[in-house]
N, CA, C and O atoms as a DFTB+ gen file, in Angstrom:
708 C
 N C O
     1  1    -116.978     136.068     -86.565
     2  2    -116.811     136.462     -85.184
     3  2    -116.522     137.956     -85.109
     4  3    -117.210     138.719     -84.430
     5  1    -115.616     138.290     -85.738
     6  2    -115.322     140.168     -85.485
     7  2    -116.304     140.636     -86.316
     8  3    -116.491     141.842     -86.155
     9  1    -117.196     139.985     -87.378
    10  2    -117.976     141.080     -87.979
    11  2    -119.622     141.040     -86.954
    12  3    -120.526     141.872     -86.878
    13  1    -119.471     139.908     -86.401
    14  2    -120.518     140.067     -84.954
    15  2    -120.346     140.999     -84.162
    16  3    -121.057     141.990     -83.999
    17  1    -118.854     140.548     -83.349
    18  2    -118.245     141.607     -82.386
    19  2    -118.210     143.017     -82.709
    20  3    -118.090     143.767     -81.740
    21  1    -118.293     143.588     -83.948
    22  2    -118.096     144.733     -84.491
    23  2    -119.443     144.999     -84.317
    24  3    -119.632     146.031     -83.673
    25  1    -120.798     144.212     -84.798
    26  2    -121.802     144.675     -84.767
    27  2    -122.351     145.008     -83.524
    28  3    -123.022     145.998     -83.229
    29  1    -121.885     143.799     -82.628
    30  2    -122.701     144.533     -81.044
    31  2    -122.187     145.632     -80.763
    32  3    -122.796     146.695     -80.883
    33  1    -121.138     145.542     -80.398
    34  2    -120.926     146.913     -80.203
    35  2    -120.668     148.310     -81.014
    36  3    -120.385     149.433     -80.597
    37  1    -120.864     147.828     -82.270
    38  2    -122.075     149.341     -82.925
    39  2    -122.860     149.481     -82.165
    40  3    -122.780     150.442     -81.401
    41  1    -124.007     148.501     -82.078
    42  2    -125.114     148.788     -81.659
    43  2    -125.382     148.883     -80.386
    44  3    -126.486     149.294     -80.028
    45  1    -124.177     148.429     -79.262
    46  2    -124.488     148.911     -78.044
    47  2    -124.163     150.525     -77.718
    48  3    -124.897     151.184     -76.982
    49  1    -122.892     151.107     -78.402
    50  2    -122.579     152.175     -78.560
    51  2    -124.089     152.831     -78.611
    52  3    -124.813     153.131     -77.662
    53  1    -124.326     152.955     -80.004
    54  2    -125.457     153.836     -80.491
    55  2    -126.921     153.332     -80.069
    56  3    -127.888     153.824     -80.650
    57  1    -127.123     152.281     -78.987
    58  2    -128.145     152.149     -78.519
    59  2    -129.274     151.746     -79.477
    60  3    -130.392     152.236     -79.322
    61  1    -129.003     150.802     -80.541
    62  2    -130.345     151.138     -81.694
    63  2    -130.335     149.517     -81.369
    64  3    -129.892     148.870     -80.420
    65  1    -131.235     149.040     -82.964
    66  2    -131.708     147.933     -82.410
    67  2    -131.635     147.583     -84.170
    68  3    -132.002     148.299     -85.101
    69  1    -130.957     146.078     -84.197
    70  2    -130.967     145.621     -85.677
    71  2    -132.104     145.803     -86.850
    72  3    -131.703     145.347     -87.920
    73  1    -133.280     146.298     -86.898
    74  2    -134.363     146.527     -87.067
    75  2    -134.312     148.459     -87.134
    76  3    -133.935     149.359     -86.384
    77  1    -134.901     148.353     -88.431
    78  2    -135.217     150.170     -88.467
    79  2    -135.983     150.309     -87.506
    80  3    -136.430     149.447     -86.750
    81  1    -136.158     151.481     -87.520
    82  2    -136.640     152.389     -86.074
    83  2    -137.929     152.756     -86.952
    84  3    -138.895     152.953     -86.215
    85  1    -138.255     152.920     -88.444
    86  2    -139.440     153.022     -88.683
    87  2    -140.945     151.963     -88.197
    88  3    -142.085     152.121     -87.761
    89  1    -140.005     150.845     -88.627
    90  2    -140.777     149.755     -88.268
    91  2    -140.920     149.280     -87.181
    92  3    -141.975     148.769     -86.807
    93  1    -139.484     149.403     -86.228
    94  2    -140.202     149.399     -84.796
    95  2    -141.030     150.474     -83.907
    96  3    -140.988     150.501     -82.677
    97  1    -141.747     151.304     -84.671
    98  2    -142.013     152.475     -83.662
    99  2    -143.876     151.430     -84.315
   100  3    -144.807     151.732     -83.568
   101  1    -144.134     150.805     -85.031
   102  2    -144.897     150.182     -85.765
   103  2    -145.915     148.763     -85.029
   104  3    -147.098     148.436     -84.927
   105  1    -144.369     148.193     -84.595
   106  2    -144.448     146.988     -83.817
   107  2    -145.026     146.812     -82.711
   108  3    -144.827     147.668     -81.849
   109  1    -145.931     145.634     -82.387
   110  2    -146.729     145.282     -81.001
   111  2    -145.881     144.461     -80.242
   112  3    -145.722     143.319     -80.672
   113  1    -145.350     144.755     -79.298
   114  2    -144.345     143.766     -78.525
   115  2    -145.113     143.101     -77.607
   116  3    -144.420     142.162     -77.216
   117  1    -146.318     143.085     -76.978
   118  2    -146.878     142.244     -76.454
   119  2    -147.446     141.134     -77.370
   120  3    -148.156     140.516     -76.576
   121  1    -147.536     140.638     -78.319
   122  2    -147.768     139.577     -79.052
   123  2    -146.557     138.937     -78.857
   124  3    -145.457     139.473     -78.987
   125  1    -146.831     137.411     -78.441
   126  2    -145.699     136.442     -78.464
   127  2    -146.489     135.125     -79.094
   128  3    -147.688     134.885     -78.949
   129  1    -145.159     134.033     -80.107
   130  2    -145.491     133.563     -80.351
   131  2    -147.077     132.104     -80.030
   132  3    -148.036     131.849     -80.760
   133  1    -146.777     131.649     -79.011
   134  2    -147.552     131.095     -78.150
   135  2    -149.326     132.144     -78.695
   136  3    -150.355     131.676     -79.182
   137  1    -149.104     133.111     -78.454
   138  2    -150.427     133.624     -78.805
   139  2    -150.952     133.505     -79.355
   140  3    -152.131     133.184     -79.206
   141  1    -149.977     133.832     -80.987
   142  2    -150.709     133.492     -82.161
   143  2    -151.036     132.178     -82.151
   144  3    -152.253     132.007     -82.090
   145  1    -150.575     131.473     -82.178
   146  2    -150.546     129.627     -82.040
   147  2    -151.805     129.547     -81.724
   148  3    -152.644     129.166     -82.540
   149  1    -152.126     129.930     -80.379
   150  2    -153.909     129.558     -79.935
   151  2    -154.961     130.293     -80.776
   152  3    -156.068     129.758     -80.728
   153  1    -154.841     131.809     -81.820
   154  2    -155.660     132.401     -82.219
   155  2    -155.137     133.197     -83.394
   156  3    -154.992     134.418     -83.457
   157  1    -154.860     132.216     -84.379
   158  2    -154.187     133.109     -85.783
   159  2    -155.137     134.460     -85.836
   160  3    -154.989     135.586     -85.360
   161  1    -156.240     133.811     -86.674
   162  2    -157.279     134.907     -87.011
   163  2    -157.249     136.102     -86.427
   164  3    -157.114     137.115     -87.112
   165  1    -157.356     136.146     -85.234
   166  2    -157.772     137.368     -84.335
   167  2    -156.371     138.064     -84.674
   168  3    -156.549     139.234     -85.011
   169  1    -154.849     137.620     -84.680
   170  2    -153.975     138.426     -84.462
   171  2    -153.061     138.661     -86.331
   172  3    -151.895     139.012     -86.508
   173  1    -154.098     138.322     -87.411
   174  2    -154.187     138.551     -88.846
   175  2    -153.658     140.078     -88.934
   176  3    -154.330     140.967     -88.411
   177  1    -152.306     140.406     -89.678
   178  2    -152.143     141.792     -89.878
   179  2    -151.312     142.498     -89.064
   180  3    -150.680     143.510     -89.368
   181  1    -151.339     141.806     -87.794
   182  2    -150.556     142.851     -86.787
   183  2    -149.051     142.953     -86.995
   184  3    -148.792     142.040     -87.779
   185  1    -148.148     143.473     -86.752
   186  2    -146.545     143.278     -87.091
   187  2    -146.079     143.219     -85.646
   188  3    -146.329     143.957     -84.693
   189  1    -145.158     141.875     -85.785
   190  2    -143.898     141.637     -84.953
   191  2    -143.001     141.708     -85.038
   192  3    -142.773     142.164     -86.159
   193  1    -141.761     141.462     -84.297
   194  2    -140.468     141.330     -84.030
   195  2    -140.123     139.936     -83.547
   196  3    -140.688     139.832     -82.458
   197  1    -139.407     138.695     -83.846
   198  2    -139.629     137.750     -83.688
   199  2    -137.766     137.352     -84.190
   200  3    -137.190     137.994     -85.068
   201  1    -137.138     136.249     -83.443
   202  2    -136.228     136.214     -83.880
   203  2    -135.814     134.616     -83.684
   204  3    -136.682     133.876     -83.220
   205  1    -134.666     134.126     -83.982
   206  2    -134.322     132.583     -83.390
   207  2    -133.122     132.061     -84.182
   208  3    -132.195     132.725     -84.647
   209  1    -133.321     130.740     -84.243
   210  2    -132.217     130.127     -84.939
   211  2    -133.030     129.502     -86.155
   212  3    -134.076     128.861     -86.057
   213  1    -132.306     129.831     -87.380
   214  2    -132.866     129.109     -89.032
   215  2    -133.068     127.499     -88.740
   216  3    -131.963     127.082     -88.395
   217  1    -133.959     126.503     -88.737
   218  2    -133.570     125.673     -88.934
   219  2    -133.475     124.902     -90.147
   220  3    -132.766     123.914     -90.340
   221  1    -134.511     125.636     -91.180
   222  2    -134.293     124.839     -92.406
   223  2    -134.748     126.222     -94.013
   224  3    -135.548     127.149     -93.885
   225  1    -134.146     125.981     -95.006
   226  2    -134.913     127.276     -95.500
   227  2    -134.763     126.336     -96.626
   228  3    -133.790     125.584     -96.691
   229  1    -136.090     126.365     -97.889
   230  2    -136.468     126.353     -98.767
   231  2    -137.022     126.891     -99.999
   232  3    -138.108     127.431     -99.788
   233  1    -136.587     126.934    -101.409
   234  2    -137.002     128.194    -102.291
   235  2    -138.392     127.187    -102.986
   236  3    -138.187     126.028    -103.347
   237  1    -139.663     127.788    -103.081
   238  2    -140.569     126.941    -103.699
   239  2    -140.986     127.990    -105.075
   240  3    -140.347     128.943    -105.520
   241  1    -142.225     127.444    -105.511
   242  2    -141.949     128.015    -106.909
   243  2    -142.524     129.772    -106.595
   244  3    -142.054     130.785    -107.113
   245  1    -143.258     129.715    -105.948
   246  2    -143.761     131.109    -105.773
   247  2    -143.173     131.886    -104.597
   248  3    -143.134     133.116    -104.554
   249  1    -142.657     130.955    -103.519
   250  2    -141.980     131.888    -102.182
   251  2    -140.752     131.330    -101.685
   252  3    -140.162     130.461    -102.326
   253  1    -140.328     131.767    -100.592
   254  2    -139.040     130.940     -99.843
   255  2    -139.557     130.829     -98.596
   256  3    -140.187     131.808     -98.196
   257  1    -139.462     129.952     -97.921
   258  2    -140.298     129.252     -96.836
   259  2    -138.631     128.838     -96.194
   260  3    -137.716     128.142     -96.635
   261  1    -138.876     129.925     -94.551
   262  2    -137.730     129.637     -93.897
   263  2    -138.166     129.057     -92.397
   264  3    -138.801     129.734     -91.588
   265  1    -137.816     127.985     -92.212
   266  2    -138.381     127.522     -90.558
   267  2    -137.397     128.286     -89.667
   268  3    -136.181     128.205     -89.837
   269  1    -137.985     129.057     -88.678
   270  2    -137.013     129.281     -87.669
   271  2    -137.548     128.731     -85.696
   272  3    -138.682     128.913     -85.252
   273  1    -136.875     128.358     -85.228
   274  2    -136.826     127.944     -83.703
   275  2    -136.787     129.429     -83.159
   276  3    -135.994     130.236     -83.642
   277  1    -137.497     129.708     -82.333
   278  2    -137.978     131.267     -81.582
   279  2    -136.928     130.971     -80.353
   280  3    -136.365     130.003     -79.841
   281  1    -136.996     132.169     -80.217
   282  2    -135.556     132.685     -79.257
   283  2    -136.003     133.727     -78.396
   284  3    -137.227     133.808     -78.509
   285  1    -135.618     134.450     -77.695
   286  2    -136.010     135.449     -76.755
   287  2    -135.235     136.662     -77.704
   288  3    -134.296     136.350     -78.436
   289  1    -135.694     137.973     -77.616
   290  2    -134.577     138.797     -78.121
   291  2    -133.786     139.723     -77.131
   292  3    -133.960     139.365     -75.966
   293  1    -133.097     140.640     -77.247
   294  2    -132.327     141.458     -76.386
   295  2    -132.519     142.624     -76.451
   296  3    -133.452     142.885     -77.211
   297  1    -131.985     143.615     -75.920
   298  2    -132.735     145.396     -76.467
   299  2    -132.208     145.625     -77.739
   300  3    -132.409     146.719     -78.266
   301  1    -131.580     144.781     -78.301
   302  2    -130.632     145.265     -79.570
   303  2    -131.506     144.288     -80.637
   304  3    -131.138     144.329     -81.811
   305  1    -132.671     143.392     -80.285
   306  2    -133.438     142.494     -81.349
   307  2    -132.357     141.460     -81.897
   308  3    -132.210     141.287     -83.107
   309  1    -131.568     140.745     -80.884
   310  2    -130.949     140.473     -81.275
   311  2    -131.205     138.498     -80.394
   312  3    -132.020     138.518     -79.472
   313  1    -130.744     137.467     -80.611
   314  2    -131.531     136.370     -80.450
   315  2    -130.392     135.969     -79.341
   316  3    -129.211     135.847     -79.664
   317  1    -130.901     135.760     -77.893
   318  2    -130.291     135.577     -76.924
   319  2    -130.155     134.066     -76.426
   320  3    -129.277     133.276     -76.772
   321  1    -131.343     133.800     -75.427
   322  2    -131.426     132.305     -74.789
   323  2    -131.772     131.551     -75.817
   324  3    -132.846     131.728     -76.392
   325  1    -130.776     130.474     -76.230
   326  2    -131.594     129.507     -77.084
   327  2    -132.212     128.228     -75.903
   328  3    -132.651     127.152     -76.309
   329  1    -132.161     128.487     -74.869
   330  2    -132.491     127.397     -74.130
   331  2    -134.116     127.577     -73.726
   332  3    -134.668     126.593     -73.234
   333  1    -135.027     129.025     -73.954
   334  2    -136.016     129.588     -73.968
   335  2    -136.943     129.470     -74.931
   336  3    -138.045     130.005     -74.805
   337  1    -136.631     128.808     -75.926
   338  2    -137.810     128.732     -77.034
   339  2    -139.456     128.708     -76.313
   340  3    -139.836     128.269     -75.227
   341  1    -140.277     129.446     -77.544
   342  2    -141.876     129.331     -77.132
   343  2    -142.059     128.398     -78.341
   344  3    -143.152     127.835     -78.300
   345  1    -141.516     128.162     -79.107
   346  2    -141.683     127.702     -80.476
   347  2    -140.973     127.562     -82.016
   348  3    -139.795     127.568     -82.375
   349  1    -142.070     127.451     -82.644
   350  2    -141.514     127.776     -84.273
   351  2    -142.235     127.981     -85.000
   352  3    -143.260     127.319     -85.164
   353  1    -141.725     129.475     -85.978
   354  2    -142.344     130.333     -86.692
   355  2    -141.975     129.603     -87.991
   356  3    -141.210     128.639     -88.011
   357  1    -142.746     130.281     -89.399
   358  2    -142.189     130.199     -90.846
   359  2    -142.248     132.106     -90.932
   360  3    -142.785     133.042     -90.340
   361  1    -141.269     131.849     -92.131
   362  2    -140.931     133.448     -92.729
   363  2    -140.990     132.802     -93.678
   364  3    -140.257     131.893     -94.068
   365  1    -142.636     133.622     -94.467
   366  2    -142.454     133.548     -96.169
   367  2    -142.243     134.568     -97.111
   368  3    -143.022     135.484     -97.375
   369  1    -141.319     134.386     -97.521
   370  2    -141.147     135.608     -98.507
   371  2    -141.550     135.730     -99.536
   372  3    -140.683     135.210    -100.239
   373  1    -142.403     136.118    -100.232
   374  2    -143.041     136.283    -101.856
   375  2    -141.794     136.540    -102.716
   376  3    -142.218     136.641    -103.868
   377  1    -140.144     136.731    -102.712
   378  2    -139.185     136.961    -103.447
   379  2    -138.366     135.755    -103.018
   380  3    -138.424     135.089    -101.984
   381  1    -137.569     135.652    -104.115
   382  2    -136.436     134.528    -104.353
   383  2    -135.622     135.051    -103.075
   384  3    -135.565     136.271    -102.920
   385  1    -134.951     134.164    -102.095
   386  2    -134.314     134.531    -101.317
   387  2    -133.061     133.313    -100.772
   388  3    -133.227     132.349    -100.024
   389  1    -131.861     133.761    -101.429
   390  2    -130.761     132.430    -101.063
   391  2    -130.608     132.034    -100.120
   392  3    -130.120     132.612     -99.150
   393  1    -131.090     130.670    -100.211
   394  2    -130.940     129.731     -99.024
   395  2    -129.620     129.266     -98.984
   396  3    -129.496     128.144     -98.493
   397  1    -129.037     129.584     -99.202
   398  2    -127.376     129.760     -98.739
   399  2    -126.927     131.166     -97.716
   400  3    -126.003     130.970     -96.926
   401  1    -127.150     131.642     -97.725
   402  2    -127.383     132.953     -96.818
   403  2    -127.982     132.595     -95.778
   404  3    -127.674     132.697     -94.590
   405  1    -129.012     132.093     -96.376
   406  2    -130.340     131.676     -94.875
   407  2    -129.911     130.442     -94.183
   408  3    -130.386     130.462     -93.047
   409  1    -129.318     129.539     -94.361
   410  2    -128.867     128.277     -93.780
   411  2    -128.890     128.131     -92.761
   412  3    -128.531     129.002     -91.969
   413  1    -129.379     126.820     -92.365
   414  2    -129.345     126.346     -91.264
   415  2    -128.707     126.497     -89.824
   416  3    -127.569     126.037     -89.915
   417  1    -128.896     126.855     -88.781
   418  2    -127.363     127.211     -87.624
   419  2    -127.371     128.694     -87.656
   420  3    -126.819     129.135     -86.647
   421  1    -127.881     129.795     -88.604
   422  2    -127.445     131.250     -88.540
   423  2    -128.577     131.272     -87.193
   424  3    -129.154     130.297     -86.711
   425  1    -128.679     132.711     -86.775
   426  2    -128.783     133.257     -86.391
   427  2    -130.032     134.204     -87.056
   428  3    -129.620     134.656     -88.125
   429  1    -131.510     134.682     -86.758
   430  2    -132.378     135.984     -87.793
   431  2    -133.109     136.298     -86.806
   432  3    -133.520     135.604     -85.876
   433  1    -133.290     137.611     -87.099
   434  2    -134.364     138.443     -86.290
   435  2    -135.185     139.229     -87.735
   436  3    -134.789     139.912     -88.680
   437  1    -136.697     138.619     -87.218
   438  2    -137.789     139.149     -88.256
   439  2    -138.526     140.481     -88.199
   440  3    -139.225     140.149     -87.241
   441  1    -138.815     141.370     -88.385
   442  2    -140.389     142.674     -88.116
   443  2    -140.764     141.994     -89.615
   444  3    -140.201     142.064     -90.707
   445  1    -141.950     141.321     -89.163
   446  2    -143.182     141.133     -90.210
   447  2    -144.298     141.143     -89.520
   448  3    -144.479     141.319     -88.315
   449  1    -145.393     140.841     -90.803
   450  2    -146.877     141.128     -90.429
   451  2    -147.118     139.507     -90.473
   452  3    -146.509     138.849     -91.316
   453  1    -148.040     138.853     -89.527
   454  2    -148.813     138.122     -88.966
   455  2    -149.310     137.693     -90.190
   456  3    -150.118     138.484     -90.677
   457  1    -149.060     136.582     -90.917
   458  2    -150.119     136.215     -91.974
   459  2    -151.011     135.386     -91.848
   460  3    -152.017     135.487     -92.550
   461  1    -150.868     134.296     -90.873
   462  2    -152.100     133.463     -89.988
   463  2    -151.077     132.528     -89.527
   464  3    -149.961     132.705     -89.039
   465  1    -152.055     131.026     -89.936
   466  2    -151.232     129.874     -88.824
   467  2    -150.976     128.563     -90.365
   468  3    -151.871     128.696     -91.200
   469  1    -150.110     127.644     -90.659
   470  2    -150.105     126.818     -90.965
   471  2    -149.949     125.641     -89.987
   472  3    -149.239     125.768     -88.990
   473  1    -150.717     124.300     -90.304
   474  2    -150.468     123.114     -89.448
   475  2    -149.469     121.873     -90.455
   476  3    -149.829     121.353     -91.512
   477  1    -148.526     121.714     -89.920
   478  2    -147.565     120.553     -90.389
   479  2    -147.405     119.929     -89.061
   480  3    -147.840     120.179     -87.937
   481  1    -146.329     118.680     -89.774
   482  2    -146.342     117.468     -88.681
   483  2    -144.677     117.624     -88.201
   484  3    -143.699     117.904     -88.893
   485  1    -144.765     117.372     -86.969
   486  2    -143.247     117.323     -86.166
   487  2    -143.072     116.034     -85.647
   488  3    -143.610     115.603     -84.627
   489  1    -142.095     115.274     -86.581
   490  2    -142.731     113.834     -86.339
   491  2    -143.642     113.503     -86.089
   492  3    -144.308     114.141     -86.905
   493  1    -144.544     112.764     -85.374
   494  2    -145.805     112.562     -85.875
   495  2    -146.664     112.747     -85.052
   496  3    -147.415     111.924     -84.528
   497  1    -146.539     114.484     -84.820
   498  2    -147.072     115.238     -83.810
   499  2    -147.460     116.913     -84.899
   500  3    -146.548     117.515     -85.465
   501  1    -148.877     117.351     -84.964
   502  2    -149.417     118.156     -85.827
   503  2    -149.030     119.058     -85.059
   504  3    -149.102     118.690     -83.886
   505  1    -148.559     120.326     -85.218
   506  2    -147.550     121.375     -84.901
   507  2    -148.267     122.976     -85.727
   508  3    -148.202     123.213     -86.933
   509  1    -148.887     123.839     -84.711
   510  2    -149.122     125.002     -85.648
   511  2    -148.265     125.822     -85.566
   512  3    -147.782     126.124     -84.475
   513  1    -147.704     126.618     -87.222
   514  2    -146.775     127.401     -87.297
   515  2    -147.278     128.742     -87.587
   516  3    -148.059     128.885     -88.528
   517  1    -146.922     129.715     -86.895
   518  2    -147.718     131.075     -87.369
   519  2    -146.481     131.315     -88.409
   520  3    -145.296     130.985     -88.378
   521  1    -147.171     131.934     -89.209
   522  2    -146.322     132.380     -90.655
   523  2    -146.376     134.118     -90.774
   524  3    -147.284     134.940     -90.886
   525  1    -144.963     134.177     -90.689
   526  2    -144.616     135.646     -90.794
   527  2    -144.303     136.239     -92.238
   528  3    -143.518     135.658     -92.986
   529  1    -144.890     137.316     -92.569
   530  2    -144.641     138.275     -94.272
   531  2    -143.843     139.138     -93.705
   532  3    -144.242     139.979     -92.900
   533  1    -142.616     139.006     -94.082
   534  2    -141.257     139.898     -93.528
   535  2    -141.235     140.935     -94.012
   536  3    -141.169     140.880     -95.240
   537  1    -141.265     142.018     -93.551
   538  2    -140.558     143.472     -93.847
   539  2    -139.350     143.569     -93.944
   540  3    -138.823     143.803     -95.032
   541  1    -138.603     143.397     -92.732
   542  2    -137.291     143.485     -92.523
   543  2    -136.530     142.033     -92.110
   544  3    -137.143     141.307     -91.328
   545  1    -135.342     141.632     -92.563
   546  2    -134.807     140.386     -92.195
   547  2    -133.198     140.862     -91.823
   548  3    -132.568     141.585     -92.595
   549  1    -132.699     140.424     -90.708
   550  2    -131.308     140.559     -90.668
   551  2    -130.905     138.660     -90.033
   552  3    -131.399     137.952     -89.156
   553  1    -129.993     138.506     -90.853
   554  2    -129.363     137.504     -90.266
   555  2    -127.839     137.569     -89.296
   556  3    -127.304     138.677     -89.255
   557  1    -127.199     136.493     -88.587
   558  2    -126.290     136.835     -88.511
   559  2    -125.999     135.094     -87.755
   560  3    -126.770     134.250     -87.299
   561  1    -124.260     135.165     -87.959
   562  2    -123.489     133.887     -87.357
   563  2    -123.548     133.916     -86.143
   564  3    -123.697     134.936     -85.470
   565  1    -123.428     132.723     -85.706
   566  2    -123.763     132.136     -84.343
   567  2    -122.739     132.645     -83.692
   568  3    -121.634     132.763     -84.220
   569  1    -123.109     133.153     -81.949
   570  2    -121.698     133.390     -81.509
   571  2    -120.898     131.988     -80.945
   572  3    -121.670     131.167     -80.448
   573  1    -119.532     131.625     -80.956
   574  2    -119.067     130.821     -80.657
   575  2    -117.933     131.355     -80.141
   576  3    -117.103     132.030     -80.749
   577  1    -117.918     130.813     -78.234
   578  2    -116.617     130.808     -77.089
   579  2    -115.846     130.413     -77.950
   580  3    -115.821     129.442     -78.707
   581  1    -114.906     131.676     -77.670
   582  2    -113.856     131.638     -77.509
   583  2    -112.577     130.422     -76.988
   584  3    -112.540     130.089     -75.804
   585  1    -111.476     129.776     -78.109
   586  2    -111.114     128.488     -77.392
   587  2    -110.271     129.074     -76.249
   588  3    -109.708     130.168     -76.279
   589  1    -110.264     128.044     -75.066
   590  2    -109.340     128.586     -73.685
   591  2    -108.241     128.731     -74.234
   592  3    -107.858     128.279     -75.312
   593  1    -107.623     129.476     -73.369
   594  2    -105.979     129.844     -73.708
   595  2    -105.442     130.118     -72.547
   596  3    -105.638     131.125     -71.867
   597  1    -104.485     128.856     -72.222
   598  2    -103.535     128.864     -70.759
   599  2    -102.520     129.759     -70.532
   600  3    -101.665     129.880     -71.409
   601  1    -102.431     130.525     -69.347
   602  2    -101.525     131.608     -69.353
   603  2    -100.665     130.666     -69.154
   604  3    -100.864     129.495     -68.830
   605  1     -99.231     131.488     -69.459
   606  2     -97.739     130.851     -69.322
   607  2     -97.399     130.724     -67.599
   608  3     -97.690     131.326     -66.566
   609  1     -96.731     129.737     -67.954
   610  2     -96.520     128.838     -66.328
   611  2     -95.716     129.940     -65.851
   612  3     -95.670     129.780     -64.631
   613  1     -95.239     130.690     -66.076
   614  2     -94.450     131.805     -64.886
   615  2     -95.048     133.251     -64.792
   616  3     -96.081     133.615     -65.353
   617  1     -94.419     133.848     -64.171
   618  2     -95.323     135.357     -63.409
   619  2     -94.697     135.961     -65.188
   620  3     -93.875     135.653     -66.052
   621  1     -95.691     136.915     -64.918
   622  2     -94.962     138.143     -66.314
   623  2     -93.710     139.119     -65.916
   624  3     -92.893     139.461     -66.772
   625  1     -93.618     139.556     -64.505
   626  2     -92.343     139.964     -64.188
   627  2     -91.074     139.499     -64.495
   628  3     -89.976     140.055     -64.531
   629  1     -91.549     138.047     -64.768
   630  2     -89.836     137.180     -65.504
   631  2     -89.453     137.262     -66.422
   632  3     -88.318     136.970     -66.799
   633  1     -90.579     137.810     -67.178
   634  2     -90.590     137.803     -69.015
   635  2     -89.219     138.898     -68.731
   636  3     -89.223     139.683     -67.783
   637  1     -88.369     138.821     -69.463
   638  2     -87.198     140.114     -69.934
   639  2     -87.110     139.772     -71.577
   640  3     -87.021     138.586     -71.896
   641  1     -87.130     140.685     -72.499
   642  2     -87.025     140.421     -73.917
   643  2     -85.565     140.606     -73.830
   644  3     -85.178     140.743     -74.990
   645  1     -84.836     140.656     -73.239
   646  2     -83.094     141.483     -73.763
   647  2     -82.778     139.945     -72.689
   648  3     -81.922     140.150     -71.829
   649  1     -83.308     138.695     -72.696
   650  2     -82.535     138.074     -72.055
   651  2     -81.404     137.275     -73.300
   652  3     -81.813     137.394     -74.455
   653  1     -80.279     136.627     -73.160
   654  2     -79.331     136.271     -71.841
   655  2     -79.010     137.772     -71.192
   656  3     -78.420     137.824     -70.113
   657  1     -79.323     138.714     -71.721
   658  2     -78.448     140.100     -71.695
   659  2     -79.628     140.655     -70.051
   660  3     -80.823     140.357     -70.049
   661  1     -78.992     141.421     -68.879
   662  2     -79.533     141.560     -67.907
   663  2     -80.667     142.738     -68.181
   664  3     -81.772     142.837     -67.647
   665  1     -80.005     143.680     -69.265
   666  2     -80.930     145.065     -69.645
   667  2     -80.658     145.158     -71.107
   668  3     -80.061     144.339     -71.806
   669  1     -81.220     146.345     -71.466
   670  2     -81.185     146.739     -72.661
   671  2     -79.491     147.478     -73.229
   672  3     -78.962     147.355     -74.333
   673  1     -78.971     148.252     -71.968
   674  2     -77.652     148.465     -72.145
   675  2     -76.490     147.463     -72.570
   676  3     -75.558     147.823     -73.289
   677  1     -76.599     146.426     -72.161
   678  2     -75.530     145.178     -72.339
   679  2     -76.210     144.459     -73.426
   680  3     -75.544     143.431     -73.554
   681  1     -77.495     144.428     -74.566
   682  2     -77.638     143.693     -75.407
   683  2     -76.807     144.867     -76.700
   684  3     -76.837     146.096     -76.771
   685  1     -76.223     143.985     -77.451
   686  2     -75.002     144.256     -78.833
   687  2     -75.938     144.561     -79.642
   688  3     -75.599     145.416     -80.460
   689  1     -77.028     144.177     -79.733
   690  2     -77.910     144.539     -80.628
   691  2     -78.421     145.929     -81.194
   692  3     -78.413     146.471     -82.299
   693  1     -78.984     146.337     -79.597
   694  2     -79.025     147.797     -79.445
   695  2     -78.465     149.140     -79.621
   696  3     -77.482     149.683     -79.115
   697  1     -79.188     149.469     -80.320
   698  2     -77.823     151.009     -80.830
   699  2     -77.429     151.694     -79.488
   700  3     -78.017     151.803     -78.412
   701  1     -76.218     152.117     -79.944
   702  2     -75.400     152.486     -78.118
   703  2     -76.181     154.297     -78.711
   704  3     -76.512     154.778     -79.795
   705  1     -76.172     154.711     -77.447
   706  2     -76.780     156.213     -77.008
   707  2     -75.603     156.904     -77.549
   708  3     -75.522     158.130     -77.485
């Protein structure tokens, strides 16, 4: 939670965006997932920005194959409405990449290049996944409210720390002037 809180507001401070600035000056922001979905081929190569929630990550013998649920991002590339999904992407990485890090429930925002479409089954419904070759990966923990916390049943004007004592002059405690 504070190493989140710390991060937004780095980054709202300094206005940047989780993602180098090399690679986003790079990036096509009119490509959304949904697009690729209807026309891998045509959109082969291009680089996005793409972000969501992990839902499952796997190390296979040659890559790490991470499912993520698509999210909307924020000016900071950072994964906002989860109630907005267009979909679900894969991020394959050609390097060993701990799926302990990557786990399930985080939080990632991707800039990769477009590698086409894979088709798997979503229960027993054929599902195309456009598959992203990551450049850049940042993860991060979910934010989670804050638990409520009931103010105290009386006004704060009642609070006195020097009570039974009326002031600070009449508590024994206090070094006399």
């Amino acid at each position: 939670m504070r190493y989140k809180l710390f991060t937004t507001i780095l980054i709202f401070l300094t206005g940047c965006s989780v993602i180098s600035k090399d690679i986003r000056c790079e990036v096509d922001r009119t490509i959304t997932l949904p697009m690729v979905q209807a026309n891998p081929d045509a959109l082969k190569g291009k680089k996005v920005i793409w972000g969501g929630i992990i839902l499952s990550s796997k190390n296979l013998a040659e890559k790490t194959v991470i499912e993520v649920l698509q999210t909307p991002l924020d000016r900071t590339d950072m994964a906002t409405d989860k109630e907005q999904s267009q979909g679900r992407f894969f991020v394959e990485s050609p390097s060993y990449v701990d799926t302990f890090l990557y786990k399930a429930g985080k939080e990632i925002t991707v800039a990769g290049i477009i590698k086409g479409a894979a088709i798997q089954k979503i229960g027993e419904m054929d599902y195309t996944y456009p598959i992203l070759e990551p450049l850049q990966i940042r993860v991060f923990e979910p934010y989670k409210e804050p638990a409520y916390q009931a103010p105290p049943p009386w006004p704060p004007w009642w609070y006195n720390p020097y009570y039974p004592y009326p002031n600070r002059y009449y508590d024994p405690y206090y070094p006399p002037r």
